[in-house]
PASEBA-1860 file (N, C-alpha, C; in nm, 3 decimals):
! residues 302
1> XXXXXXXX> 5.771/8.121/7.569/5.867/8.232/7.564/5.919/8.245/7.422 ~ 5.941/8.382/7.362/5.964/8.381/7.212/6.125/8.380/7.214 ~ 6.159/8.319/7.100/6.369/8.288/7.022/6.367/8.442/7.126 ~ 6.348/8.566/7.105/6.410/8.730/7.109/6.469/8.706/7.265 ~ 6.357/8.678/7.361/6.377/8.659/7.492/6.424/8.539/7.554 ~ 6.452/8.447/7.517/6.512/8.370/7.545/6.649/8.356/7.528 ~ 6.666/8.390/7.429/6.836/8.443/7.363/6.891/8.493/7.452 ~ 6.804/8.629/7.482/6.891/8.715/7.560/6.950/8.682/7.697
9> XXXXXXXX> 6.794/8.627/7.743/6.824/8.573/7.879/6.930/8.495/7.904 ~ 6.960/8.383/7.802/7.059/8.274/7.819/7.164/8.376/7.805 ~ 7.199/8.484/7.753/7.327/8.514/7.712/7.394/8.648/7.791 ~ 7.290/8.650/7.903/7.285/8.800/8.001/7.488/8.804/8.037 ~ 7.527/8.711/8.095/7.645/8.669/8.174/7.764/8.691/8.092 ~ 7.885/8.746/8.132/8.033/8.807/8.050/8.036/8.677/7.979 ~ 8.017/8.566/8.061/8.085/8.420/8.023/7.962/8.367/7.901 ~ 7.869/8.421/7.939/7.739/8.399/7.803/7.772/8.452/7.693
17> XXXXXXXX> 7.798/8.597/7.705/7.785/8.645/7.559/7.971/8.628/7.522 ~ 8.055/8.630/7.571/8.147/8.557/7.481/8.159/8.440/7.438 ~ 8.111/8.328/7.480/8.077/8.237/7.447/7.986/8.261/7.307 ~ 7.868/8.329/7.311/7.799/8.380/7.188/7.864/8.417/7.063 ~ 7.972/8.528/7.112/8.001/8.591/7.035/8.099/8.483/6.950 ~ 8.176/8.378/6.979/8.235/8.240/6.943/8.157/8.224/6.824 ~ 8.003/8.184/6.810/7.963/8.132/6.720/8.001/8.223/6.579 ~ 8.025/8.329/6.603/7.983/8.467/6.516/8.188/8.402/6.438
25> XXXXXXXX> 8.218/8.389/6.478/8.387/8.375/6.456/8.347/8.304/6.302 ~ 8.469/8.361/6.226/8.516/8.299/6.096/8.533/8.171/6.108 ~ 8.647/8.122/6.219/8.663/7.949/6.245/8.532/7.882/6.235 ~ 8.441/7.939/6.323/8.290/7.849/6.348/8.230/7.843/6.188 ~ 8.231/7.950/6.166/8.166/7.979/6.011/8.203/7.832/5.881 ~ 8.383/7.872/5.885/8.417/7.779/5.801/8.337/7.621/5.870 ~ 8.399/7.613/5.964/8.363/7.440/6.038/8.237/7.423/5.968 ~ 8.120/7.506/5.941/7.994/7.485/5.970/8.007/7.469/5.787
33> XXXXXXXX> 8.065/7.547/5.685/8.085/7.506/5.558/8.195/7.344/5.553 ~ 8.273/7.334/5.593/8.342/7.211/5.591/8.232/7.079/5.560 ~ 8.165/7.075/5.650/8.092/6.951/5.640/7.925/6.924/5.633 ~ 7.880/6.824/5.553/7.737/6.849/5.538/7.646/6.746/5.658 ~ 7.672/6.705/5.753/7.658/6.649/5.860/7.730/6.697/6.004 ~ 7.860/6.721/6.019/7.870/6.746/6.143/7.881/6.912/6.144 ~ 7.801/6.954/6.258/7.802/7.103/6.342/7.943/7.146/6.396 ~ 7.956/7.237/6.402/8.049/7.260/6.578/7.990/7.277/6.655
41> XXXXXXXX> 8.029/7.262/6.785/7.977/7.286/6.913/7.967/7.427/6.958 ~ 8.020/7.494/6.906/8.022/7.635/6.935/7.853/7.745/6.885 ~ 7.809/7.639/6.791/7.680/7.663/6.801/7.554/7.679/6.890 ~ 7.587/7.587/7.006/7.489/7.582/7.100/7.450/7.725/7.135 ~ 7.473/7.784/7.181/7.513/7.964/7.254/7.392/7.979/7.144 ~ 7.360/7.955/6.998/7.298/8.053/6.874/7.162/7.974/6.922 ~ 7.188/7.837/6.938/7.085/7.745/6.932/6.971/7.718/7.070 ~ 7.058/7.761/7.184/7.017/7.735/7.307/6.902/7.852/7.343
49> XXXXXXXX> 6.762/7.814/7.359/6.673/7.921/7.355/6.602/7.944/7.223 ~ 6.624/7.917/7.147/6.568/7.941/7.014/6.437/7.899/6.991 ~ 6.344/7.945/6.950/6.212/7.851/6.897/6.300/7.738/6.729 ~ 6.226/7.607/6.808/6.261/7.510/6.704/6.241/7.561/6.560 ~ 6.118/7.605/6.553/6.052/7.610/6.410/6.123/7.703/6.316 ~ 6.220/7.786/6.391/6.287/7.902/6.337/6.407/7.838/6.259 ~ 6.435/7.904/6.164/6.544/7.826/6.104/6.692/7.895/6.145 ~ 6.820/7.847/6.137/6.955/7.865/6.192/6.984/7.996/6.168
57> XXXXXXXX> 6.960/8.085/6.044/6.950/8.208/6.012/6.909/8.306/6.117 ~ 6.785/8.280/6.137/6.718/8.371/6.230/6.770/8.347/6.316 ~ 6.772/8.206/6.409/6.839/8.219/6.547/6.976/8.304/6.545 ~ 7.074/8.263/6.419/7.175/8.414/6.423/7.122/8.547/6.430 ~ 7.025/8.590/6.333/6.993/8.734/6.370/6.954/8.767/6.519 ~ 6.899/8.673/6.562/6.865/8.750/6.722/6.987/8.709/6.808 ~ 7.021/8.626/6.794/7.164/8.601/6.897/7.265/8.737/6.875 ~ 7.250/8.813/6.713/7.327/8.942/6.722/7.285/9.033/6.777
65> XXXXXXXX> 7.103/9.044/6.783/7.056/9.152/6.854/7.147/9.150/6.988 ~ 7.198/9.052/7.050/7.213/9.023/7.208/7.364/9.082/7.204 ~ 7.435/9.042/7.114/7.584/9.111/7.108/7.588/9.241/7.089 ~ 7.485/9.290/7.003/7.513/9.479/6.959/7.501/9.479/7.155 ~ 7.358/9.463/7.202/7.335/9.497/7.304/7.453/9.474/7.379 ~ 7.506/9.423/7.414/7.577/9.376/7.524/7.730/9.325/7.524 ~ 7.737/9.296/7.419/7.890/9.290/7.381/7.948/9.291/7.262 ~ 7.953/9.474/7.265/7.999/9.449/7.108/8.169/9.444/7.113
73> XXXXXXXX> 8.237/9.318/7.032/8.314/9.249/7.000/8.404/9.362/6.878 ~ 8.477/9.309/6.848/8.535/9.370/6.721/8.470/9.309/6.588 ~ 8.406/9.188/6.587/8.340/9.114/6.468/8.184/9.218/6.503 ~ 8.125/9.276/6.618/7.980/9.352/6.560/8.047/9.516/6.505 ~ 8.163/9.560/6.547/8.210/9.674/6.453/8.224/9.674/6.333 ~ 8.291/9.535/6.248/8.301/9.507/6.171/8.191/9.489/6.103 ~ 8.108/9.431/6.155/7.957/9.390/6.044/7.894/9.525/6.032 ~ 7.868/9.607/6.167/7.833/9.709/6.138/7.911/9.834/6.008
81> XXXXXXXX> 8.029/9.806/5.980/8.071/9.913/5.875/8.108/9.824/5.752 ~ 8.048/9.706/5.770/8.071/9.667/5.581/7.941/9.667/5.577 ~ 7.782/9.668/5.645/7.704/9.699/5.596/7.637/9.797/5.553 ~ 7.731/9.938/5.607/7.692/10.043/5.625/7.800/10.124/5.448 ~ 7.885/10.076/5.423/7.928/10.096/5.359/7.913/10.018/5.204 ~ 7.885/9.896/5.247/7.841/9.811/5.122/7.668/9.933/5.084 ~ 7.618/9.978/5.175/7.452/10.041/5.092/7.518/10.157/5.095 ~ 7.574/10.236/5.124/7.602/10.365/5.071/7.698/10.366/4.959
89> XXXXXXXX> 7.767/10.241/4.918/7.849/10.228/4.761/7.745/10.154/4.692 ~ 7.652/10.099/4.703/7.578/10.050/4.601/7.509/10.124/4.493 ~ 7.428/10.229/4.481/7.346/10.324/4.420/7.520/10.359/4.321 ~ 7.623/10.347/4.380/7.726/10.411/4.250/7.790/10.277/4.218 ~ 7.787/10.196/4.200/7.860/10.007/4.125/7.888/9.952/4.226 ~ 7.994/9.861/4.160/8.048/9.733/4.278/8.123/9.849/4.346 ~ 8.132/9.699/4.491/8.150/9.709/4.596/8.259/9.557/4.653 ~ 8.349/9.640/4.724/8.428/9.497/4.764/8.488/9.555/4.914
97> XXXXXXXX> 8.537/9.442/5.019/8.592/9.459/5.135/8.681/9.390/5.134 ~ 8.802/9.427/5.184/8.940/9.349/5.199/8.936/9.367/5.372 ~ 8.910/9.251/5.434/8.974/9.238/5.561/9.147/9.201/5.656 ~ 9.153/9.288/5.759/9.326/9.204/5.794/9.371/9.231/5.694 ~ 9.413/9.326/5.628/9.486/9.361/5.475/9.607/9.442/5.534 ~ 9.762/9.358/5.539/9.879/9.394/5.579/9.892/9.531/5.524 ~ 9.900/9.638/5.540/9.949/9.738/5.495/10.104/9.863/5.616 ~ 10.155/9.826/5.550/10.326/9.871/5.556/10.365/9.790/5.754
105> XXXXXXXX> 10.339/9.864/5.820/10.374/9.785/5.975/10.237/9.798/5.989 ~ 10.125/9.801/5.957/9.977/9.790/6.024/9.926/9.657/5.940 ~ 9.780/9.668/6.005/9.679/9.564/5.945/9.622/9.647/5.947 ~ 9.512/9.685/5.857/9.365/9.753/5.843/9.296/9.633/5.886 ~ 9.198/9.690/6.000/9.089/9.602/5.982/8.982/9.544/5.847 ~ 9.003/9.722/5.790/8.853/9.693/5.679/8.928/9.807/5.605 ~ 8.949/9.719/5.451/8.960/9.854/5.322/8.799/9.811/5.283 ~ 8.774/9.918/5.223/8.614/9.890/5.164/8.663/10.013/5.067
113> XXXXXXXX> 8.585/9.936/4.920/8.637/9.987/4.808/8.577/9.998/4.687 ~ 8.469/10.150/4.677/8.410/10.147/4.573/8.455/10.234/4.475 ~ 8.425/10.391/4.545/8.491/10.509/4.415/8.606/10.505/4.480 ~ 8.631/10.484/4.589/8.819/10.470/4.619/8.771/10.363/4.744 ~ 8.892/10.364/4.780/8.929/10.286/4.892/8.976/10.349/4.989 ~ 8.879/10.273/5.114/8.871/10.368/5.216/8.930/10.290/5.331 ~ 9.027/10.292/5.426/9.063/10.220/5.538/9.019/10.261/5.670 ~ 8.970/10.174/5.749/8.912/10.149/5.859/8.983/10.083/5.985
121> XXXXXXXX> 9.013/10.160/6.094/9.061/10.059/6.234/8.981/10.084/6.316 ~ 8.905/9.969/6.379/8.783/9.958/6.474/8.936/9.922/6.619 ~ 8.877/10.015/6.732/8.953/10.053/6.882/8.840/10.030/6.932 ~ 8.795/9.920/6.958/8.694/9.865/7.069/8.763/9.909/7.195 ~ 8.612/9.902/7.305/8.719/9.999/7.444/8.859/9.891/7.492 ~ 8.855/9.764/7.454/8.928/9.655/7.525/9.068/9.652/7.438 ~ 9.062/9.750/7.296/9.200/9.807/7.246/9.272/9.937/7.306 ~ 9.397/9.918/7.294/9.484/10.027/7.361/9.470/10.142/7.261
129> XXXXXXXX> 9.532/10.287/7.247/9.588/10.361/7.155/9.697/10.362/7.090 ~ 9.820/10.308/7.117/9.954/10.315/7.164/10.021/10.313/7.007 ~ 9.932/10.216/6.918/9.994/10.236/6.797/9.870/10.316/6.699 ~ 9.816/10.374/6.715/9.705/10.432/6.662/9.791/10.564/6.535 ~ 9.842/10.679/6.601/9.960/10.729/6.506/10.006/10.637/6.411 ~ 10.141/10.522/6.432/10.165/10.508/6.363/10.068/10.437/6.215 ~ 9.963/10.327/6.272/9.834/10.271/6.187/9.781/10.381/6.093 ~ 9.777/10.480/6.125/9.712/10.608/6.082/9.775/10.666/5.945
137> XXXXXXXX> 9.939/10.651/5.986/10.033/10.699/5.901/10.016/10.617/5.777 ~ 10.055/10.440/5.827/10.040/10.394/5.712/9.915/10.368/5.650 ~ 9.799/10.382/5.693/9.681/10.381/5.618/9.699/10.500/5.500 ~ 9.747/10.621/5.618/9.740/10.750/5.481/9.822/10.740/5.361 ~ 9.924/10.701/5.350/10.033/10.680/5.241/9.955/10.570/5.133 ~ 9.850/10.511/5.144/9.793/10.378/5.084/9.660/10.399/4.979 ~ 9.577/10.467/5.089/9.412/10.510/5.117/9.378/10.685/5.074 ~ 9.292/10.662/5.019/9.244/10.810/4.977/9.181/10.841/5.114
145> XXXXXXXX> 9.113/10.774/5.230/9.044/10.793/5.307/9.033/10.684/5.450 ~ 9.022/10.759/5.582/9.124/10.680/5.670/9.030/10.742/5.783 ~ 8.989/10.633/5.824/8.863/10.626/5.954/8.908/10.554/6.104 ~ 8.870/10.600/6.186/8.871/10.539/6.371/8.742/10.501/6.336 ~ 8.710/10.382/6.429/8.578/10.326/6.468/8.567/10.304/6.584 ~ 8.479/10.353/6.686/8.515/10.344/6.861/8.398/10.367/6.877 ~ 8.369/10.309/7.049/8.212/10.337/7.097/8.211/10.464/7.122 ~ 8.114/10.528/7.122/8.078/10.678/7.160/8.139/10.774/7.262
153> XXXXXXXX> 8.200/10.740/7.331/8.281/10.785/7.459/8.420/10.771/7.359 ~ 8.461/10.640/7.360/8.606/10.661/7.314/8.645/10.751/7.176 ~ 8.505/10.735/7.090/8.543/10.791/6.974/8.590/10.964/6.995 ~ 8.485/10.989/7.088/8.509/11.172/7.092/8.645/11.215/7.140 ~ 8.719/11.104/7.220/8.863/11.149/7.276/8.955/11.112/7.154 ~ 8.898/10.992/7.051/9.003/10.977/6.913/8.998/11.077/6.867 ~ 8.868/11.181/6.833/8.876/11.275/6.728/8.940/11.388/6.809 ~ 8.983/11.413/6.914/9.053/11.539/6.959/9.229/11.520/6.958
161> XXXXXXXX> 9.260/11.380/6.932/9.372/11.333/6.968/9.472/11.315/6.798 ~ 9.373/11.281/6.707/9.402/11.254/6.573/9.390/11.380/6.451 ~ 9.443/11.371/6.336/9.448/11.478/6.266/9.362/11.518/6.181 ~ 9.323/11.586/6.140/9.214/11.663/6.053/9.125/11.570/5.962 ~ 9.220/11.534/5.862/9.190/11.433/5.756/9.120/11.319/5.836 ~ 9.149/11.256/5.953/9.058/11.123/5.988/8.905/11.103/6.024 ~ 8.893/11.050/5.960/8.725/11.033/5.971/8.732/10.983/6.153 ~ 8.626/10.962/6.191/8.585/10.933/6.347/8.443/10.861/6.326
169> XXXXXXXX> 8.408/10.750/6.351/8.256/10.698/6.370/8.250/10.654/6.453 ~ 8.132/10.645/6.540/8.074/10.566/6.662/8.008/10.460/6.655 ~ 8.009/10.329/6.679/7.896/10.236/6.674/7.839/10.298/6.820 ~ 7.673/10.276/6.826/7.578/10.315/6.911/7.563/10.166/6.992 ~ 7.514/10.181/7.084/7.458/10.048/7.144/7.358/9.938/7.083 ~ 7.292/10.082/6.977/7.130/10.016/6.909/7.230/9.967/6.812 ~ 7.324/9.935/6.728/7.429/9.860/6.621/7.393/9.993/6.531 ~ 7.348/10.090/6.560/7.368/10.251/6.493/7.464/10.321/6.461
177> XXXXXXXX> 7.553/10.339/6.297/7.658/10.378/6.289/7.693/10.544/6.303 ~ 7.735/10.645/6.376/7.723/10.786/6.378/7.846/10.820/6.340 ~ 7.813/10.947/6.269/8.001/10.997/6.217/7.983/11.160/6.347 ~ 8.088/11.100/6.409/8.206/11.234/6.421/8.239/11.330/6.305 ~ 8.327/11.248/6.289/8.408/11.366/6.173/8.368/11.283/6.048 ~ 8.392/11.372/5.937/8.424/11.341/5.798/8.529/11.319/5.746 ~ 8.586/11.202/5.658/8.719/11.182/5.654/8.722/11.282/5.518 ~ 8.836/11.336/5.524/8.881/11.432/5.412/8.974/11.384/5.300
185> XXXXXXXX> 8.985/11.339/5.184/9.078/11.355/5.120/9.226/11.412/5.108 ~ 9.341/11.275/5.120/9.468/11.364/5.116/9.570/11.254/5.059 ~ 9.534/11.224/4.890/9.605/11.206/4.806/9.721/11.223/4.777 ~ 9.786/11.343/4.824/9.883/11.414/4.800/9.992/11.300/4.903 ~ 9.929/11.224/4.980/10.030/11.159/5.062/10.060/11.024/5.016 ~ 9.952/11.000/4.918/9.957/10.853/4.868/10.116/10.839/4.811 ~ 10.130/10.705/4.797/10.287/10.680/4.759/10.275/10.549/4.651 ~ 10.402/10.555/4.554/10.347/10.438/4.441/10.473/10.337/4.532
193> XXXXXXXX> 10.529/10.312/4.631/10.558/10.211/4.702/10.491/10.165/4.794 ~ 10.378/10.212/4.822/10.294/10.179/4.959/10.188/10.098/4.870 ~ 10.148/10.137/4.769/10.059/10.083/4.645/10.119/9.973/4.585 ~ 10.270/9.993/4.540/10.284/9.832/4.500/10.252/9.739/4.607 ~ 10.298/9.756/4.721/10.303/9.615/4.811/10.230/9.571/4.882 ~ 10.063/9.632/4.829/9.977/9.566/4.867/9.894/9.496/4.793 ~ 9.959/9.524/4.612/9.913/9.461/4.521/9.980/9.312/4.483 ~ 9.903/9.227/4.468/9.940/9.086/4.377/9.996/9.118/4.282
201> XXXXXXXX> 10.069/8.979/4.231/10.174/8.983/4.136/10.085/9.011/3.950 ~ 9.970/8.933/4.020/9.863/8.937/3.876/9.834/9.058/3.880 ~ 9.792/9.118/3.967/9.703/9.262/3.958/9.854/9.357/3.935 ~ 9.931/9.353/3.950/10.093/9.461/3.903/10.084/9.423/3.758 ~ 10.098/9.309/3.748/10.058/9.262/3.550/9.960/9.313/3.496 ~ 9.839/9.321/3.503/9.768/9.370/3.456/9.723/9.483/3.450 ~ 9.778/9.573/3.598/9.821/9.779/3.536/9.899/9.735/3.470 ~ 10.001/9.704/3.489/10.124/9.731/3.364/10.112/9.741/3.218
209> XXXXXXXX> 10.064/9.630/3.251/9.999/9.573/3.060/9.887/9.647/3.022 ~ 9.825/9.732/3.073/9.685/9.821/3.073/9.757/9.977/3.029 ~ 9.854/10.003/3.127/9.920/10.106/3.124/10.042/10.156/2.979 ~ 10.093/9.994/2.988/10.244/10.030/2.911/10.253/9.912/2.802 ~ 10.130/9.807/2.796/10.151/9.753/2.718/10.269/9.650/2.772 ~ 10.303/9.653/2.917/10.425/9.552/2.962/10.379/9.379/2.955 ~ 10.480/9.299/2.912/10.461/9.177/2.927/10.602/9.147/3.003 ~ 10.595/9.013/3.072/10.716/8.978/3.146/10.849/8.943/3.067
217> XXXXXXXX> 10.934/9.056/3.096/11.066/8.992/2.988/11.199/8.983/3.095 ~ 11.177/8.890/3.229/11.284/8.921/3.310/11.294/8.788/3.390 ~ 11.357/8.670/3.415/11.313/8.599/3.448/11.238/8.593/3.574 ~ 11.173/8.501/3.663/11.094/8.538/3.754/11.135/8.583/3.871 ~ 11.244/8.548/3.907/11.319/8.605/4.056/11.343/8.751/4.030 ~ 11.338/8.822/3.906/11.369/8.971/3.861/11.233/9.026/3.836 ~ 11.134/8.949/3.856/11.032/9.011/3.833/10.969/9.152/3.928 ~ 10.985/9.128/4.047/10.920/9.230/4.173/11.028/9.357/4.153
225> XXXXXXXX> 11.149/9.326/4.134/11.237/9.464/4.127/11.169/9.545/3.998 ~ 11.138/9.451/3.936/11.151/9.522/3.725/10.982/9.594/3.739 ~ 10.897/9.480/3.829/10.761/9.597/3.795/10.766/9.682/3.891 ~ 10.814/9.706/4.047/10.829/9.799/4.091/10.935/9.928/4.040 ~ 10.978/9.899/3.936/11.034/10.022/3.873/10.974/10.106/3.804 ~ 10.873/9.991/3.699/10.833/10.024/3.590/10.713/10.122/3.651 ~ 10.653/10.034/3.746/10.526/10.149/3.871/10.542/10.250/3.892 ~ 10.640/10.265/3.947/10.680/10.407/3.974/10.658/10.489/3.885
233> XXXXXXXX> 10.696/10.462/3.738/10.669/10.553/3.623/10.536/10.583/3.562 ~ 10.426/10.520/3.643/10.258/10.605/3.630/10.294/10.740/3.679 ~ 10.206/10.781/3.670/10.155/10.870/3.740/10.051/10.844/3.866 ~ 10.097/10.937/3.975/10.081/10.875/4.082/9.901/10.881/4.090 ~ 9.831/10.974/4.061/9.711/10.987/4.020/9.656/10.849/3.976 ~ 9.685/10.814/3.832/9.651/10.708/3.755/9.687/10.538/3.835 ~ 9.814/10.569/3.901/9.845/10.428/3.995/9.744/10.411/4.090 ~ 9.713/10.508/4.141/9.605/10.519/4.230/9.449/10.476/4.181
241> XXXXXXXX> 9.402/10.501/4.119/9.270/10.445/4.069/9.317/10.330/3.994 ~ 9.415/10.330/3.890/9.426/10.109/3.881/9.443/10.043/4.040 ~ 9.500/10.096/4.117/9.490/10.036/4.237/9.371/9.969/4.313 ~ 9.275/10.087/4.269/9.166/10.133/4.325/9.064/10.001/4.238 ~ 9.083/10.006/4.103/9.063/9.913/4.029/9.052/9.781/4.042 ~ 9.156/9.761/4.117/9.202/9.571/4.107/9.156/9.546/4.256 ~ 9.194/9.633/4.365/9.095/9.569/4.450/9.002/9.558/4.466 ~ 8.894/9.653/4.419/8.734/9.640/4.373/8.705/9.524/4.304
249> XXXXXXXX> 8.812/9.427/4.265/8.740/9.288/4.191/8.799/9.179/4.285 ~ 8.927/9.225/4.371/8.973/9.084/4.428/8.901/9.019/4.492 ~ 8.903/8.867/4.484/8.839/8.791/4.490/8.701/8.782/4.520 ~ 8.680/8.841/4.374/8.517/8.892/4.343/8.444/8.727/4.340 ~ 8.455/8.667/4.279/8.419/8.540/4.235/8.307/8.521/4.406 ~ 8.452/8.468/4.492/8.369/8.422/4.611/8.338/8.501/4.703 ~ 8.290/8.611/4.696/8.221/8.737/4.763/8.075/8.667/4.684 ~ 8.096/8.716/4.550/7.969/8.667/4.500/7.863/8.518/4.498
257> XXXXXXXX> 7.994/8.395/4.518/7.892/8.326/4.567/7.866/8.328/4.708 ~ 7.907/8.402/4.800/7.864/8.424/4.888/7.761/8.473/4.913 ~ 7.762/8.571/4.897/7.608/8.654/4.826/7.490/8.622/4.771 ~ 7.547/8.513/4.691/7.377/8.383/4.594/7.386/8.332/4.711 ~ 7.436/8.264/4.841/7.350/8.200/4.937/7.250/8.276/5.033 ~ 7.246/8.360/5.032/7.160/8.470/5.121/7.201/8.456/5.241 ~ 7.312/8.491/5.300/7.343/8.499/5.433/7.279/8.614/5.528 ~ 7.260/8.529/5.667/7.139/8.655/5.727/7.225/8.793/5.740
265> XXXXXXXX> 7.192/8.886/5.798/7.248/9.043/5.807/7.361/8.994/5.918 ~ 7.318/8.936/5.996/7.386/8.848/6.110/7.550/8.847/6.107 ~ 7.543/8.771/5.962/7.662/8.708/5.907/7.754/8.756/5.815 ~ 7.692/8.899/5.785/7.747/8.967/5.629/7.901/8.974/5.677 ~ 7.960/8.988/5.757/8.102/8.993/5.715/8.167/8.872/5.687 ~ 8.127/8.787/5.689/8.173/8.610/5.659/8.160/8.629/5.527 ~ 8.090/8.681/5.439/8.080/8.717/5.291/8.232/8.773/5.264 ~ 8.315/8.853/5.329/8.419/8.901/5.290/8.534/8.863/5.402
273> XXXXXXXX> 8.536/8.787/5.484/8.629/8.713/5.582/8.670/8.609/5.458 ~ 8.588/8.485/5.460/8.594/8.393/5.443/8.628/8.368/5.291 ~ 8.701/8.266/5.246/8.731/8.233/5.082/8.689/8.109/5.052 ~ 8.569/8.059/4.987/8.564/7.894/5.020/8.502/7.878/4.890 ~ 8.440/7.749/4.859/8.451/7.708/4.728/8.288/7.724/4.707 ~ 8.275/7.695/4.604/8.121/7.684/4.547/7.999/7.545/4.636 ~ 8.131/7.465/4.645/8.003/7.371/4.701/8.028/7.396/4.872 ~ 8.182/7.450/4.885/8.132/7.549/5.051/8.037/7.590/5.113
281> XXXXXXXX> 8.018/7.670/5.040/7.878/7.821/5.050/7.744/7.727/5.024 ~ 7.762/7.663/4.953/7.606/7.589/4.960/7.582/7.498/5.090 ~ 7.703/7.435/5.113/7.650/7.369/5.212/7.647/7.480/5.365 ~ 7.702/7.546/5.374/7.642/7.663/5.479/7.544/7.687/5.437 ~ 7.448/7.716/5.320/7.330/7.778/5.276/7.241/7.625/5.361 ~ 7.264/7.511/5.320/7.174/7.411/5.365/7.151/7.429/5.522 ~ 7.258/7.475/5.562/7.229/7.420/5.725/7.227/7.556/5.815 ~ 7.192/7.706/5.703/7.133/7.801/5.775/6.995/7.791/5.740
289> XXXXXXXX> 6.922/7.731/5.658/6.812/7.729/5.605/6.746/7.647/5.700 ~ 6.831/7.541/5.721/6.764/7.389/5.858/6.673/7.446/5.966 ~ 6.560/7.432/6.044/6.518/7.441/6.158/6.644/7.398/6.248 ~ 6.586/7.476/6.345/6.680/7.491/6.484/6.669/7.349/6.531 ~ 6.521/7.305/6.543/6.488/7.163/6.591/6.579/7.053/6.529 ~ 6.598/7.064/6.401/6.708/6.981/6.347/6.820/7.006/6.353 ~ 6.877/7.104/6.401/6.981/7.166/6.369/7.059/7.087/6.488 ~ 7.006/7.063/6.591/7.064/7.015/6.712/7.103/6.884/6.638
297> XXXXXX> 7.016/6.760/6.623/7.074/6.661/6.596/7.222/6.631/6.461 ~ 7.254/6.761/6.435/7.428/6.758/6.396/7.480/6.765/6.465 ~ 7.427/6.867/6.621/7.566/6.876/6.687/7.558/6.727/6.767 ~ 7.475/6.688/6.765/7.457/6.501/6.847/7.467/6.559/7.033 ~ 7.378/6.702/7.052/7.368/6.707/7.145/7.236/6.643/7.193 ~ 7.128/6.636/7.125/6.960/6.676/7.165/6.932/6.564/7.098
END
């Protein structure tokens, strides 16, 4: 029987594929960088069914085929629109994703941020609406551009319910991303207080000092009042693309070594979840590269 069909089979059951979908988790991810000998257990689900000879990589790619199919999670929405958005910003420069990024009473699921920054809330059917308005609001005051992500049924009732400007996409069953609507541009709402306070204290220093030539002359407890003053006095235009600026590099470093390990398609949002060190990422690179056959004797099941 081949890894494709076997996967699936093991993972037909509600209690299968969440269990599956476990392995796919940031926690599992890190555990599996933590150490260069022990597994987690939460692996089995990737591992169980697999052809040995296949290495840990692949058994992830097909264990995702089984989730698009069958349970897509809020982590296969997610992979599906940073990959979809990481190749349609590539052909124009870098590319960066800020996940869980506090913005005013919301979380964005996903800013993704090339010629601007664009915010994203994935409403899997097992999310309510209830704060959807207000999420919306504060995305717009932040974001040049402000998207719903919902399965195909739910998405068509977001786009009749929400306002002009919001983009609408569907993930498909096949992990196929479809647009509804087009998100429109509406700048005019952006705000240079919604922009400071999602910026770091380094990245406010360095518009400043880009902008005005500012260096710190206040002691440090006066610091957040003195550059949120001084902010205000861009222009709201120009605050907006340094904005646009500094998150397109945050924490560029370990995106990128993320990236030199070749993580499967499987896994691409762990590239921008996760923050870990140089010899982190390698040791995840060792033990996605491992055969499956070996892969068991970490977890000291087989």
């Amino acid at each position: 029987m081949t890894m494709t069909t076997r996967a699936a089979a093991g993972s037909a059951t509600p209690a299968g594929v969440q269990a599956l979908a476990q392995a796919f988790s940031t926690a599992t991810i890190r555990q599996m960088a933590r150490s260069a000998t022990i597994l987690p257990h939460r692996l089995v689900p990737v591992l169980d069914g697999a052809d040995p000879r296949d290495t840990l990589s692949t058994a992830f790619d097909c264990s995702y085929t089984t989730l698009t199919r069958d349970y897509r999670n809020e982590y296969v929405y997610k992979n599906t629109l940073l990959r979809h958005a990481a190749s349609a910003a590539a052909p124009r420069g870098s590319f960066n994703a800020l996940l869980e990024l506090p913005t005013g009473q919301a979380v964005a699921d996903i800013v993704a941020v090339g010629a601007t920054a664009v915010a994203y809330e994935i409403k899997t059917d097992l999310d309510t609406l209830g704060r959807l308005d207000l999420q919306l609001g504060e995305y717009s005051r932040c974001f040049e551009n402000v998207n719903v992500v919902a399965s195909p049924a739910r998405a068509i009732r977001i786009a009749e319910r929400t306002a002009e400007h919001v983009g609408v996409l569907a993930v498909e069953s096949t992990g196929a991303l479809t647009t509804l609507r087009t998100p429109s541009s509406h700048s005019q709402q952006i705000s240079h207080s919604c922009l400071f306070r999602i910026l770091r204290r380094g990245e406010i220093l360095a518009i400043l000092q880009r902008q005005m030539g500012y260096q710190p002359d206040v002691p440090a407890a006066k610091l957040w009042s003195r550059t949120a003053g001084l902010f205000t006095q861009i222009p709201i235009d120009i605050a907006h693309r340094e904005f646009v600026e500094e998150l397109r590099y945050r924490d560029h470093k370990s995106v990128a070594q993320a990236q030199a390990i070749g993580l499967p398609e499987s896994l691409y949002t762990n590239a921008y979840a996760l923050k870990l060190t140089r010899p982190a990422w390698r040791r995840l690179q060792v033990h996605l590269n491992r055969p499956v056959g070996d892969t068991w004797h970490y977890i000291g099941l087989r």
